[in-house]
N, C-alpha and C positions, 0 to 999 in steps of 0.2 A: 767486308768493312770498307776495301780500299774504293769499292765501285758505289756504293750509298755515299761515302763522303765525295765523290767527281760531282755525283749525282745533284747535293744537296750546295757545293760550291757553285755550279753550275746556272740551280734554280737560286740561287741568290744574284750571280751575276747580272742574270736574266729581269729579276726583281729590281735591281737596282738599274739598270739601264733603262727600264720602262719608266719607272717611278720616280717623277720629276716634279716639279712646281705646278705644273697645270692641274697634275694627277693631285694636289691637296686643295688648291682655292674652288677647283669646281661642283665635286659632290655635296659641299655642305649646305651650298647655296639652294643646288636642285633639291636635295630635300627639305628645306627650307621653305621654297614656294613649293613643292610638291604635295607637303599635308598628309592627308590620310591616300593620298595613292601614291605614299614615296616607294612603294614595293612595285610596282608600276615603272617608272621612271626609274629606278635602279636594275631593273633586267633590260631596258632600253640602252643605257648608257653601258653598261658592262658587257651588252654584246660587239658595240663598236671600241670600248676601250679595253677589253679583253678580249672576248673571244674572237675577233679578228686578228688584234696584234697573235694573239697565240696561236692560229693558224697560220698568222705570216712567217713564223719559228718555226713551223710545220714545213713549209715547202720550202724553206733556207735547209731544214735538216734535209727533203729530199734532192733540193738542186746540188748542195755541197758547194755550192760557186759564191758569185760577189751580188752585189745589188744589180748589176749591169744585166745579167742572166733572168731576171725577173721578165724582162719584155724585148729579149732580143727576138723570141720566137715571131712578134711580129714584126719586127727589122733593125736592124742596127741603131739604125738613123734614129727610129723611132723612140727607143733603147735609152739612146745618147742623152735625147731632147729632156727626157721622162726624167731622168738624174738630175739633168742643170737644175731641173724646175722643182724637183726636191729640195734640191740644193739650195735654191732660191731663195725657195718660200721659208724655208728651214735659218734661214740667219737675219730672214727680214721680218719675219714674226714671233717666234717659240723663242729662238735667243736673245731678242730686245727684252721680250715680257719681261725673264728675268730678270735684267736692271731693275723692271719700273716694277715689279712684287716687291724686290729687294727696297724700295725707297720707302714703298707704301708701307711695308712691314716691318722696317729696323732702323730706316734713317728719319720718314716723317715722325712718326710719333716722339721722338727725342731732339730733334735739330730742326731748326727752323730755317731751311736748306731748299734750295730747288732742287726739280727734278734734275733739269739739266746738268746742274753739276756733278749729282749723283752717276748719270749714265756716262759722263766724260768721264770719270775714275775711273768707274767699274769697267767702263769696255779700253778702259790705259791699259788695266791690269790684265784686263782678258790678252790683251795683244802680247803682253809680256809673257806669259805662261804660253799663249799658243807658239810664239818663236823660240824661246827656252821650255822645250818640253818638260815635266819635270813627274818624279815619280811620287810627290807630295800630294797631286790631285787623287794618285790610287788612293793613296793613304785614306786620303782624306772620305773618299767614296766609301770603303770600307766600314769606316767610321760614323759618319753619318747617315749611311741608310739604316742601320740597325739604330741609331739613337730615336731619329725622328719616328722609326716603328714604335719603337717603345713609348715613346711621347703620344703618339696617335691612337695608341692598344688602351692608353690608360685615360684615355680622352674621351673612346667610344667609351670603355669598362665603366668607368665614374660618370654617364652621362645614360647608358643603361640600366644600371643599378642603384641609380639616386631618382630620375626622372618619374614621373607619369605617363605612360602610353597614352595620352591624350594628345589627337592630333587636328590640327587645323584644318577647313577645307581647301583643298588645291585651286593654286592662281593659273595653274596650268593648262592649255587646252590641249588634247592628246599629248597627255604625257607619257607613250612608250615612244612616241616617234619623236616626240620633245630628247628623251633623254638618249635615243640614239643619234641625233643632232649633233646635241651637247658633245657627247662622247667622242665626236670628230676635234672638238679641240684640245682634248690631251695630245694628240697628233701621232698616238702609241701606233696607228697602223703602218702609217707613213716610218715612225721607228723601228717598227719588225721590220719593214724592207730594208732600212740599212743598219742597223746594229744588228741583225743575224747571222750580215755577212764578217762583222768583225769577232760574234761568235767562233763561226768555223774558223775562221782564222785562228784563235785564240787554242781551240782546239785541235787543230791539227801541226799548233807548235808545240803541244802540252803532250798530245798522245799520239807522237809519229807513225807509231808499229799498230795506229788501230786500223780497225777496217771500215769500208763506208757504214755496213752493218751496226757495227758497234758505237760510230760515232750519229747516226742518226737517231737508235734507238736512246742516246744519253741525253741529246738536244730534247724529244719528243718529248720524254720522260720529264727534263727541267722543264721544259714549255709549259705541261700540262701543273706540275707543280707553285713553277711562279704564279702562273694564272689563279687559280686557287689563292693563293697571298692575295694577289689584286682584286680578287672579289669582294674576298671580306673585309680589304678596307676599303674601296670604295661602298660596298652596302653598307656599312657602319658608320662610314662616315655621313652617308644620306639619309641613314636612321637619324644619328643624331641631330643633323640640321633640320631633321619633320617633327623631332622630339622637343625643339627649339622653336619651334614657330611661331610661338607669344611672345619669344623674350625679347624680339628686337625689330626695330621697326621695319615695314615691309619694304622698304625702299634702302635697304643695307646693301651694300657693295661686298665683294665676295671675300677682301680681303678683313676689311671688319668685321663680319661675320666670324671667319678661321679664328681672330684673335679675338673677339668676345665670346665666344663660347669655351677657347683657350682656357681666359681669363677667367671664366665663368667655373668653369670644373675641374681646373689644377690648378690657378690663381696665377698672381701676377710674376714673382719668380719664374714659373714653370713657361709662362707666354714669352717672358724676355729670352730665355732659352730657347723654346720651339723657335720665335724671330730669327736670332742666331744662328740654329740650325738650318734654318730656311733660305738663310741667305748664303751661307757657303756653299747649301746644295745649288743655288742656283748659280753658281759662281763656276762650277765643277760642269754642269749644263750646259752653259755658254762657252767655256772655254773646249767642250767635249764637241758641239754642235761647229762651231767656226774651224777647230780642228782638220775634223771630218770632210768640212765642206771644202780646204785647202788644200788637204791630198786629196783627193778627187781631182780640183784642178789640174794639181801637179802631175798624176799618174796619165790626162789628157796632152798635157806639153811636154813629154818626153823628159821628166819627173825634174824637171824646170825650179828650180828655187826662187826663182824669182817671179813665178805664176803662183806659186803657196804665198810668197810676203803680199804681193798684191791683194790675194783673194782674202788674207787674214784682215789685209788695212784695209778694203770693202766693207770686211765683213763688223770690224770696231767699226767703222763711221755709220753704215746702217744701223747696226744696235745704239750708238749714243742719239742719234735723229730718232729711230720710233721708241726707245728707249726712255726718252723724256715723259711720252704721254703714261695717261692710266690705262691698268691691267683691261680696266674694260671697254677703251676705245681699242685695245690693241685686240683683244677679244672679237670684238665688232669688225674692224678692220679684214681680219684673218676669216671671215664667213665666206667673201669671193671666193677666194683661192681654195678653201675647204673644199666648197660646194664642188666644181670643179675638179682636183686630183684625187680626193677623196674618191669618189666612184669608182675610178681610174682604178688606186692602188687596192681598192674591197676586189674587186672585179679580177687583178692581174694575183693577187694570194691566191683566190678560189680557183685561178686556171692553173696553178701549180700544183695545188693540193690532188686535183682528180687524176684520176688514173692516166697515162699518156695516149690510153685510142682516143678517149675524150678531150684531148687537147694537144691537137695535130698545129700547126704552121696557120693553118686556111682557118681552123677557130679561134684562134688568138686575133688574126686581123677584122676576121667580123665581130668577133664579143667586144674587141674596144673600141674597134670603130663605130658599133651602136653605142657604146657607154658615153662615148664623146658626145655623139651626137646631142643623146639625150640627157643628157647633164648640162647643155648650152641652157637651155630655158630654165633651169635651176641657177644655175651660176647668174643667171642676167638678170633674175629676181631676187637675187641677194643684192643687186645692185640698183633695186628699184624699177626694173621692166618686167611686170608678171605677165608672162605669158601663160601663166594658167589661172588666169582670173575667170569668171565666168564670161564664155561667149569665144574666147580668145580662143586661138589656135590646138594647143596642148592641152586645154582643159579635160577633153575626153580619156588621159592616160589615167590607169588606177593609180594609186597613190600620190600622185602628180601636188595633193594640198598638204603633204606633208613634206613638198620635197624630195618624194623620191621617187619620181614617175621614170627614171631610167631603168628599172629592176624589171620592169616587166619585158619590157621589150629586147632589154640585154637576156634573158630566160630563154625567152623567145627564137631568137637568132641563134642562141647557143645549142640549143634543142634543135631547129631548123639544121642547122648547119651540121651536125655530127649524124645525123638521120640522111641527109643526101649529100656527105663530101664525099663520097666512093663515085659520085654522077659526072661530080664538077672538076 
């Protein structure tokens, strides 16, 4: 009994660290425009929003170590760079969002309020909880990931069992590789890399006397279990927004959407609530992500208190500046930087995962130094340089028009390289 309940405390933890604001405004929408291939599109997104992150809980249970151990094998240095730039991106986009979900969700629709002053509060407040740590945010985590399930269970349930399976045609053009796109802006894989490592942490303050054994098979175990959670609400949730696709104009925003169909199959009570609840969650998010990003600093300056207040005051000023705009400039904004670390961190999970002959020192630094490579002309087309237009340079890689002409060549290399590293 005592090891099914680690087990099931565990995949809740797991549940609730992945499961943030990004993880509810974005499926409704894809299946929304998705139509009658939202089943399409829901195996696209839930391989980058789940079965990635849950392989990146896969090779945290086999590293046992911190985020830093994900890519030291190709060098320290490398290692170091890789973290800032998690770090980075992680409080100048995922942690602003939340202010500006939170305005669009519970402060516009009742106050006739800028944004800006909403994100000046919210990241006041953030700064006050990340300097006064306090053990109100568990609480409150506790509490609100089971509510907002409940909220969202009875969302898809009454939205399944009242509707007509009558669906719209999709706005979409490849929709598998659309929704594994998509599924880069929950930012869950870039999550598994560093909330894995605060797993193990977690557990091996909890079960001193276990063994690597036992503490691997329990992570594995929760991993493969949250994930399963996260399936079935994000397919449900993408059921419902294809289930919806007459009700609301096709030019809706992701956040009106959430709250009209809220609104639409629990009513208006139940939507001022779910708001509510959406906004503490994302309050517990931000304060969780700047956190994070602070000690990291601090454990780099020689655990410096005054390199954490700094990185905390960066990290409120960044979020109240992109904080102001909408969810879906901030969305738009964050494709660069995806495009970009995204390969990086799919690519550095799968080299942990395989066995250790197939991932020696010498294929670490060729698999990402192809990935790099080859994720420049992705990333400089999200910026408006297509270098896989017709005629251009990189047009000839396979997958290249959907943005993912890195995979091949990274295969490639990785294959090459474990076939002749006994030469070289």
């Amino acid at each position: 009994m005592g090891k099914i309940n680690n087990l099931l405390v565990t995949a809740f933890a797991l549940f609730s660290l992945f499961f943030g604001v990004g993880n509810l405004i974005l499926p409704p929408l894809l299946g929304f425009k998705s139509g009658d291939l939202w089943w399409l599109v829901a195996l696209g997104f839930c391989i980058s929003a789940v079965l990635i992150p849950i392989l990146g809980i896969l090779a945290h249970a086999k590293l046992q170590g911190t985020m830093f151990n994900f890519a030291e094998k190709v060098s320290p240095t490398f290692s170091l760079v890789y973290c800032f730039l998690v770090y980075a991106i992680s409080i100048s986009l995922p942690s602003p969002r939340t202010a500006s979900l939170t305005h669009e969700i519970a402060i516009q629709p009742f106050f006739n309020t800028s944004s800006l002053l909403t994100s000046s509060i919210y990241f006041a407040l953030v700064f006050l909880f990340v300097m006064n740590r306090s053990k109100l945010l568990n609480i409150l985590g506790k509490i609100l990931t089971p509510a907002i399930i409940f909220v969202l269970i009875a969302l898809i349930g009454i939205t399944f069992f009242s509707y007509d399976f009558i669906f719209s045609e999709t706005t979409i053009n490849s929709p598998f590789s659309h929704g594994i796109l998509e599924g880069y802006q929950t930012f869950d894989a870039i999550g598994a890399v560093v909330v894995g490592g605060v797993i193990i942490v977690s557990i091996n303050l909890k079960k001193k006397g276990a063994s690597y054994k036992e503490k691997k098979t329990l992570i594995s175990r929760a991993a493969w279990l949250a994930g399963l959670a996260l399936f079935l609400i994000y397919g449900g949730l993408i059921l419902t927004g294809a289930m919806n696709g007459t009700n609301f104009n096709s030019d809706i925003s992701r956040t009106a959407l959430l709250t009209g169909i809220s609104a639409n199959t629990l009513g208006n009570t139940a939507n001022l609530f779910l708001s509510i609840l959406v906004s503490l969650a994302c309050f517990t998010t931000a304060v969780g992500i700047v956190t994070g990003a602070a000690d990291f600093i601090k454990s780099r300056f020689l655990e410096s208190q005054l390199a954490y207040t700094i990185t905390a005051v960066l990290g409120c000023i960044l979020g109240i500046v992109m904080g102001q705009f909408n969810v879906g400039y901030i969305i738009t904004v964050a494709v660069p930087a995806l495009m970009f670390i995204y390969p990086i961190t799919i690519v550095l999970i799968l080299l942990n995962i395989v066995p250790k002959k197939y991932a020696a020192p010498i294929v670490f630094k060729a698999v990402i130094l192809t990935v790099i490579l080859f994720s420049v002309p992705d990333f400089l087309a999200s910026l408006g340089f297509n270098l896989f237009s017709k005629g251009e340079f990189f047009s000839w890689l396979p997958l290249s028009e959907f943005q993912m002409g890195w995979i091949l060549p990274t295969l490639i290399v990785f294959v090459f390289i474990n076939s002749t590293k006994k030469f070289l």
